[in-house]
C-alpha positions in Angstrom: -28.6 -19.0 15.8 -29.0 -21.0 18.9 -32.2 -20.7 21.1 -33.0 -21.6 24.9 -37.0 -22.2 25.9 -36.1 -23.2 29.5 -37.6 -20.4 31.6 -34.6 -21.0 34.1 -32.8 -19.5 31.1 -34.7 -16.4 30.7 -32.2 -14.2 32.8 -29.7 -12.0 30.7 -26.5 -13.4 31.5 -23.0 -13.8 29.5 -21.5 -17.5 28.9 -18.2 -17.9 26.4 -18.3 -15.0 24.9 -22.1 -14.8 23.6 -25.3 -12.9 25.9 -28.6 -14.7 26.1 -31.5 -12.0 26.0 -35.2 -12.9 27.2 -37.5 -12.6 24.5 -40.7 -14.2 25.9 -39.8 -18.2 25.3 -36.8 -17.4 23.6 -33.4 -16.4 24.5 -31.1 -15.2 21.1 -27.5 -15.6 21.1 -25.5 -12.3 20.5 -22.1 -11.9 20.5 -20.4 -9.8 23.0 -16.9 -8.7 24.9 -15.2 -12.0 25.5 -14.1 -10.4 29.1 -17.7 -10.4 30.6 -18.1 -12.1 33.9 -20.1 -15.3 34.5 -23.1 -13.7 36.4 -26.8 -13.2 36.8 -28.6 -11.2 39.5 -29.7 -14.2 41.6 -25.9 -15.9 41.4 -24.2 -17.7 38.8 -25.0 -19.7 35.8 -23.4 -23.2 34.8 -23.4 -25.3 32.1 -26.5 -27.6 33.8 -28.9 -24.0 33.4 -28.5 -24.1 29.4 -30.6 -25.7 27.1 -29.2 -29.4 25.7 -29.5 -27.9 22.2 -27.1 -24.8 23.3 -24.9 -27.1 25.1 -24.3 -29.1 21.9 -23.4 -26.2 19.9 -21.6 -24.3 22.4 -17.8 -25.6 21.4 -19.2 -24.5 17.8 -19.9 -21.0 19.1 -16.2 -20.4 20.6 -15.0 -21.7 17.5 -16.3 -19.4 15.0 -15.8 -16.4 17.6 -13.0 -14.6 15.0 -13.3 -11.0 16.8 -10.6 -9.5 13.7 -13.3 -10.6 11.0 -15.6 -8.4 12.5 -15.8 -5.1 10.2 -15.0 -2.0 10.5 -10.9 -3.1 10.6 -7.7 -2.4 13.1 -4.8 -1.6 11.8 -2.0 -4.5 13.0 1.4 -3.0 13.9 4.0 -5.4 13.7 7.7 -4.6 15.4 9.5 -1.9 13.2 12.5 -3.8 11.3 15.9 -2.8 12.0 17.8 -0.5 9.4 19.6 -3.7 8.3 16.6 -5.3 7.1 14.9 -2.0 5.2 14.7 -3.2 1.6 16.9 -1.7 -1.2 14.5 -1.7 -3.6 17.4 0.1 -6.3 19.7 -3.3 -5.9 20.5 -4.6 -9.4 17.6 -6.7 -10.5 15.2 -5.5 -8.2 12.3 -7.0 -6.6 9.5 -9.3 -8.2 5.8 -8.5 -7.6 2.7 -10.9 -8.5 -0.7 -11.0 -8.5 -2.5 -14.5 -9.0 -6.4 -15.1 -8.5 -5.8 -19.0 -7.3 -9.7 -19.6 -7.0 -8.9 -21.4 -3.5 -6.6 -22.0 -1.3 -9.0 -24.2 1.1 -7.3 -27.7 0.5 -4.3 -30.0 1.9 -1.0 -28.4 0.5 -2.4 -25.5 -1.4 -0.3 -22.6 0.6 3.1 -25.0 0.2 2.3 -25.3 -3.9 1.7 -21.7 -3.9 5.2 -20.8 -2.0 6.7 -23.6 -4.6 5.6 -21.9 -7.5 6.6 -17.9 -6.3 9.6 -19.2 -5.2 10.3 -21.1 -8.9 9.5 -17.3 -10.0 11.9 -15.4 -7.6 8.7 -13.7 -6.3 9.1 -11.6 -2.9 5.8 -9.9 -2.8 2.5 -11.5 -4.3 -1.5 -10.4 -3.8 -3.5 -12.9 -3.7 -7.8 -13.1 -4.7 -10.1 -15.9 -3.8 -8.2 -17.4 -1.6 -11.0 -18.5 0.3 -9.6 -18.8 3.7 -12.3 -18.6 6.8 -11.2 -15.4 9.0 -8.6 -12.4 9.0 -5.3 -14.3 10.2 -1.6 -14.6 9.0 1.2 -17.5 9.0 4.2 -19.0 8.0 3.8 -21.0 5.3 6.6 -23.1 3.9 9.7 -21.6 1.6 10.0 -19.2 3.9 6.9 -17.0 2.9 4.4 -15.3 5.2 0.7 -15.2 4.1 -1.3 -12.6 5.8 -5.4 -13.1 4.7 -8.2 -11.3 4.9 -12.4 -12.7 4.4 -16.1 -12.2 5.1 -16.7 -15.0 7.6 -20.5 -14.6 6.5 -19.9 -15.6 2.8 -16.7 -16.9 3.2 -15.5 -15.7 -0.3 -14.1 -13.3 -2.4 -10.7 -13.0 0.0 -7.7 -11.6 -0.4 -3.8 -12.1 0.3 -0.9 -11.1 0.9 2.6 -13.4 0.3 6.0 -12.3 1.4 8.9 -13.6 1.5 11.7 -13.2 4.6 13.2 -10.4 3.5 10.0 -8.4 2.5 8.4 -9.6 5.8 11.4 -8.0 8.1 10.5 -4.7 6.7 7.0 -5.0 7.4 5.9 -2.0 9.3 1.7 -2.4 9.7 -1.2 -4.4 7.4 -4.9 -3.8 7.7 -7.6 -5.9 6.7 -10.0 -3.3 5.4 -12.6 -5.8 3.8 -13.2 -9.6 2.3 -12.4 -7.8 -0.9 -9.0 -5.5 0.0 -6.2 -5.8 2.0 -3.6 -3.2 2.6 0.1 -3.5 4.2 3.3 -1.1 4.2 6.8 -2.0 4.3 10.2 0.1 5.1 12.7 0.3 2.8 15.8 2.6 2.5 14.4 5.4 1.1 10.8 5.9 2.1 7.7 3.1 2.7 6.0 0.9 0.4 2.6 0.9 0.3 0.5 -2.4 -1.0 -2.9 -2.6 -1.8 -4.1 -6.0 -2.5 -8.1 -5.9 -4.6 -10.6 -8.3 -5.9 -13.3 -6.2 -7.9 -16.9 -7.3 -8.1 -18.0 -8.4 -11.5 -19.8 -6.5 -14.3 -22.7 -8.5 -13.4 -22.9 -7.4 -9.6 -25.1 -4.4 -8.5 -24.2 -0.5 -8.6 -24.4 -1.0 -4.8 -21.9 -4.1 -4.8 -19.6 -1.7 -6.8 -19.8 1.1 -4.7 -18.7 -0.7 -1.7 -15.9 -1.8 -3.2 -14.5 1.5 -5.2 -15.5 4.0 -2.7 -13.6 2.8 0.3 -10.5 2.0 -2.1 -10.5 5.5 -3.4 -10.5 7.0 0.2 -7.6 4.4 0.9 -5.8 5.5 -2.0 -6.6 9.7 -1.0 -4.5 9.0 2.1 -1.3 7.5 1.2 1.4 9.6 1.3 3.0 11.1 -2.3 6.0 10.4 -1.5 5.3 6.6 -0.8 5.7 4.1 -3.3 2.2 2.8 -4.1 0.9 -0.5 -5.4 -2.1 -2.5 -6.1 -2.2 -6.3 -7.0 -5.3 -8.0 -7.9 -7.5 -9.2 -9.6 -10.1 -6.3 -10.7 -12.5 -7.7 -13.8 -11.8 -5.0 -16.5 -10.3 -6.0 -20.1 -8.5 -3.3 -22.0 -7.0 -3.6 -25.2 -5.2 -2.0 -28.1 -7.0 0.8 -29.9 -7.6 4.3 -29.9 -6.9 7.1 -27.0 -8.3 8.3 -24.3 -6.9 7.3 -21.2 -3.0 7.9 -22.7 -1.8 8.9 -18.5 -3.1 6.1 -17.4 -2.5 3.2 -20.3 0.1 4.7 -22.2 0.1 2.7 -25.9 -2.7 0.5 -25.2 -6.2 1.7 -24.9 -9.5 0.2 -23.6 -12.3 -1.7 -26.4 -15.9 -1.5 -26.1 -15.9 0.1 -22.2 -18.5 -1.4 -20.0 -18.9 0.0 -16.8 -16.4 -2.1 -14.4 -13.3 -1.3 -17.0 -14.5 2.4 -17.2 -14.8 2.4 -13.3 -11.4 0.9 -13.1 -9.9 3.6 -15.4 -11.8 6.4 -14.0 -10.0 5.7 -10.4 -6.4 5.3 -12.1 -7.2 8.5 -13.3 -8.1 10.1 -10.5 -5.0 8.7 -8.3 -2.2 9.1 -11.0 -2.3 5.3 -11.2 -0.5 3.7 -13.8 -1.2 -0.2 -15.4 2.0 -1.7 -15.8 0.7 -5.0 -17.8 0.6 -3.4 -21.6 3.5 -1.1 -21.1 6.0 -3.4 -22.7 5.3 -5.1 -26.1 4.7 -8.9 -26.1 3.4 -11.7 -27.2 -0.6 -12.0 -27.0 0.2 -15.4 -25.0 2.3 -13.2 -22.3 -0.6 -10.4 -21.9 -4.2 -12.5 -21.3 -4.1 -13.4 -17.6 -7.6 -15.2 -17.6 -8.2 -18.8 -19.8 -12.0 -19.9 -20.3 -12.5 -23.4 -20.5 -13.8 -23.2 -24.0 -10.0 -22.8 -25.1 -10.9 -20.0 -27.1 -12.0 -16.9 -24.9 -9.3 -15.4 -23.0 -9.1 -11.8 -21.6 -6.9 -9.6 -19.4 -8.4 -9.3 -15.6 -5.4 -9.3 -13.6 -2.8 -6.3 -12.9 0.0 -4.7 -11.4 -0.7 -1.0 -11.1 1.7 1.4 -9.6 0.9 5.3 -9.1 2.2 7.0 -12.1 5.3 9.1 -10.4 7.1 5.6 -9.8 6.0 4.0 -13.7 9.9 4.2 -14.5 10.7 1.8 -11.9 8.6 -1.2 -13.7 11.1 -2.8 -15.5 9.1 -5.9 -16.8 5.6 -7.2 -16.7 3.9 -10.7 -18.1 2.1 -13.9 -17.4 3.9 -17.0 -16.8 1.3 -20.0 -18.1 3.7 -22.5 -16.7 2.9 -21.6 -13.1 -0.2 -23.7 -12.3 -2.1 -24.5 -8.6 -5.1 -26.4 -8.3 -8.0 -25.8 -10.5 -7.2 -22.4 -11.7 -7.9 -20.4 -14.9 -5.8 -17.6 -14.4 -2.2 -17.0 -15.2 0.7 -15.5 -12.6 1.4 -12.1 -13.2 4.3 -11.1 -12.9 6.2 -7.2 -12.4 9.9 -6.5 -11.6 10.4 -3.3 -9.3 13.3 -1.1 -9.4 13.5 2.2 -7.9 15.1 4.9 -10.0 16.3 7.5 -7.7 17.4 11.1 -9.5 18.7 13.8 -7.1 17.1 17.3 -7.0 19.4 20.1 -8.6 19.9 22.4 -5.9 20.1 26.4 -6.6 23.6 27.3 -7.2 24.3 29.9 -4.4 27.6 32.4 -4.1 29.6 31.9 -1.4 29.2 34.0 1.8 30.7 36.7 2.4 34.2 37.0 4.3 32.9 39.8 7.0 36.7 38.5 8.7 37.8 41.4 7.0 36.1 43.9 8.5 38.6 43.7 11.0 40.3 46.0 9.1 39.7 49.4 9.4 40.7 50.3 5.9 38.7 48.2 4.5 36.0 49.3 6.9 36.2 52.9 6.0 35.8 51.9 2.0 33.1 50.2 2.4 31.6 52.6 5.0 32.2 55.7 2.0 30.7 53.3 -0.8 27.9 53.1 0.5 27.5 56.8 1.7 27.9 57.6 -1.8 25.6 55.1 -3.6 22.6 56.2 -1.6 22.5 59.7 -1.5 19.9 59.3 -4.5 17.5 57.1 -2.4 15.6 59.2 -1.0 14.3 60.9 -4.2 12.2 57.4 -5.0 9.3 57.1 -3.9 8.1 53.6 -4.5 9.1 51.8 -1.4 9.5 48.3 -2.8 11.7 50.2 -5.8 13.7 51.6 -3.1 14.4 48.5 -1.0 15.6 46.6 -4.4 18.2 48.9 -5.1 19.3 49.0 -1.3 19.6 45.5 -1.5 21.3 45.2 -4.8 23.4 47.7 -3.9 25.1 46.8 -0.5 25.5 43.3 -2.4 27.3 44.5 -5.0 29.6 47.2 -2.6 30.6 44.5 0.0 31.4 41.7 -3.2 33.8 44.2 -4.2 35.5 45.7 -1.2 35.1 42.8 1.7 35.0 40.1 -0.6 34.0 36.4 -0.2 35.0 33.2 0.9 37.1 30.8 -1.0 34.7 27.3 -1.3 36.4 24.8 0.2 37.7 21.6 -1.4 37.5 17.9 -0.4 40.3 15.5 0.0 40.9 12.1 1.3 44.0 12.1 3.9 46.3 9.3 4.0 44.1 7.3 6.1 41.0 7.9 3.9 39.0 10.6 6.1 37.7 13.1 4.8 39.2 16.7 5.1 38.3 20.3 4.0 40.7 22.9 3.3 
C-alpha cells in the first residue's frame, strides 16, 4: 500500500490508474479504471501535490497494474483459423499431448529448454503447472511454440500453462484464464472443437475450503462443454491410484485406486460424474513408464500427473507414459506423454424404400385400379371402433395398394463419366 499525509493531498482524485481516498491523515491507494481523468474539484493535480514517498513508488504502481489478473476471468477470442488450418486430428499418427509440472519457469532460458524438450518429443499440445509466471499473459516462445499462462499475482504461485505449437495455435478459437490454478482453451479442428482444460489440484494437506475452490468451479466448467466436443484435462492433480480391486471400473478401467484419501477420491468422484476417463494406466507398462513424480529420497515415487479425456473419446488414446529423459531445471516430475487419434464411425442410417412413382398416375388405367382397390379394402372400416386401430390399417393399407398398382422408383446408381464427375442415372 502506499500512503499520502500531506493535507494538500486529502482531495479524491485519480492519478495512473489508482484513486487516493481521504481518510483523516491518510489517503489509501485503490485501483481503479485506467481511463479516469486527471481532476479534482478545485483544478488539477500534478506530480509536485503527491507525497515523496508515493512519487517513489508510483513507476512501481503502473507496473504491477495487470487488469487480466484480476478475477472473475474474460474469455480471449482470438481470430477464427481458416478451414486450412482446422486440425485433422484422424491423420495417421495423430497428435501428442503432455502434461509436465516444471516447478518454475521464472529463470533465463526456461521457456526455450521447455520448447527444446516438447519439440525432442513431437509434442503439439502440453499443460503446464507451477510455472510460476507473474500475470495472465501469452507469447511466442522459441521452436515455434506459443505459451499462454495464467497466475494469482497475490501469491504468485500455483500457475498454469498452456504450450502449442504452430499448427495447434492456428486453430485456436478462444482461451480463458479462469483461475491461478486452471486454464481453459478450445481449438477447431475438422470435425468439431477441442476442448482443453489445463489443472493444478491443491494438496491433501490443504483445507476443505482450498479444495472446494478448486473442484467446484472445474465441475461447472466441465457441466458446460458441449458432448459433442472432444474434452481434455492436463495437469498435475495430487491423487495416486494403483492396481487393486474395483470400484471405479468406468473411470480406471484395469487399474484401481489403494488406500483412498480424500484428494484421490475427490479426483475420482468428478471423473465419474463427467464420464471422464484417465488415460495413464490404460496400457500395460513398465512401473518406470507409469510414476510421474520422483522424491529425492530415491525411493518414494507415486503417480500425480494425468492425461484424462471424457470417456466417449477413450478409443482415440492410442499411447500414454512418462519419458524420464526429458529434464528442465530443478524438477521432480516426469513428462507425460498421450497420443490422440480420433476414431470416427459413421451412424447407420434407417434403410428406407424408395418413393413412390406417383408419375404414373398419369394414367388413367392405372388411376382407376388403384381408385377400386382402395374402395374395396375399406368398406370394413367403418365397423372398428378404436380410432388409432382404424388409422393403422388405413395407413397400412394405401401403402400396400399404391406399392402394387403405381409402383416405386428405381434407386438410382452412381457413375464416374469419362472426365471423372459424378453422374446419376
Amino acid at each position: 500500500m502506499w500512503y499520502t499525509t500531506s493535507q494538500q493531498d486529502q482531495q479524491s482524485f485519480a492519478f495512473a490508474g489508482y484513486i487516493l481516498e481521504p481518510d483523516s491523515n491518510l489517503c489509501l491507494i485503490t485501483a481503479c479504471d485506467l481511463g479516469t481523468r486527471l481532476n479534482v474539484t478545485n483544478g488539477s493535480v500534478g506530480l509536485a501535490t503527491l507525497h515523496p514517498n508515493l512519487i517513489a513508488t508510483i513507476s512501481d504502481v503502473i507496473a504491477l497494474d495487470d487488469r487480466s489478473s484480476f478475477y472473475p476471468s474474460r474469455l480471449q477470442h482470438v481470430p477464427g483459423p481458416k478451414f486450412d488450418h482446422y486440425l485433422n486430428l484422424i491423420d495417421q499418427g495423430g497428435l501428442c499431448l503432455a502434461t509436465w509440472n516444471v516447478l518454475t519457469l521464472n529463470f533465463p532460458g526456461a521457456k526455450s529448454m521447455l520448447a527444446l524438450e516438447l519439440k525432442r518429443f513431437g509434442v503439439a499440445v502440453a499443460g503446464v503447472t507451477e510455472a510460476r509466471l507473474i500475470g495472465n499473459d501469452s507469447e511466442d516462445i522459441s521452436e515455434g511454440y506459443h505459451l499462454i499462462w495464467s497466475d494469482d499475482q497475490r501469491t504468485k504461485t500455483n500457475e498454469v500453462a498452456l504450450v502449442l505449437d504452430s499448427r495447434t495455435r492456428r486453430s485456436l478459437l478462444s482461451y480463458e484464464q479462469i483461475s491461478d490454478r486452471i486454464l481453459t482453451a478450445q481449438i477447431q479442428h475438422k470435425h468439431g472443437k477441442w476442448t482443453i482444460i489445463v489443472c493444478y489440484a491443491p494438496t491433501n494437506q490443504a483445507s476443505d475450503e482450498v479444495k472446494d475452490c478448486f473442484y467446484a468451479p472445474l465441475s461447472s466448467i466441465l457441466e458446460k462443454v458441449s458432448p459433442h466436443d472432444v474434452l481434455t484435462l492436463l495437469g498435475d492433480f495430487n491423487g495416486t491410484v494403483r492396481d487393486t480391486d474395483g470400484v471405479w471400473n468406468s473411470v480406471l478401467g484395469p487399474v484401481k485406486p489403494d488406500c483412498l484419501n480424500e484428494t484421490r477420491l475427490r479426483l475420482l468422484q468428478l471423473c465419474n460424474m463427467h464420464d471422464l476417463v484417465i488415460t495413464n494406466i490404460l496400457f500395460q507398462r513398465k512401473e518406470v513408464h507409469k510414476y510421474t513424480w520422483y522424491s529425492n529420497d530415491g525411493r518414494t515415487r507415486k503417480m500425480l500427473d494425468y492425461i484424462i479425456v471424457s470417456r466417449r473419446w477413450r478409443s482415440s488414446i492410442t499411447n500414454c507414459r512418462t519419458y524420464r529423459s526429458a529434464e528442465l531445471g530443478n524438477t521432480d516430475h516426469r513428462l507425460v506423454v498421450s497420443n490422440l487419434r480420433l476414431h470416427l464411425k459413421a451412424q447407420k442410417s434407417d434403410h428406407r424404400p424408395p418413393k413412390l412413382d406417383l408419375n404414373n398416375l398419369t394414367d388413367s388405367n392405372t388411376r382407376q385400379v388403384y381408385a377400386v382397390s382402395i374402395s374395396n379394402r375399406f368398406d370394413c372400416l367403418g365397423q372398428i371402433s378404436e380410432s388409432e386401430e382404424a388409422w393403422q390399417l388405413f395407413k397400412d393399407g394405401v401403402l400396400l395398394l399404391a406399392e402394387s398398382t403405381i409402383g416405386r422408383l428405381k434407386p438410382r446408381k452412381n457413375f464416374l463419366d469419362i472426365a471423372g464427375n459424378s453422374r446419376y442415372y
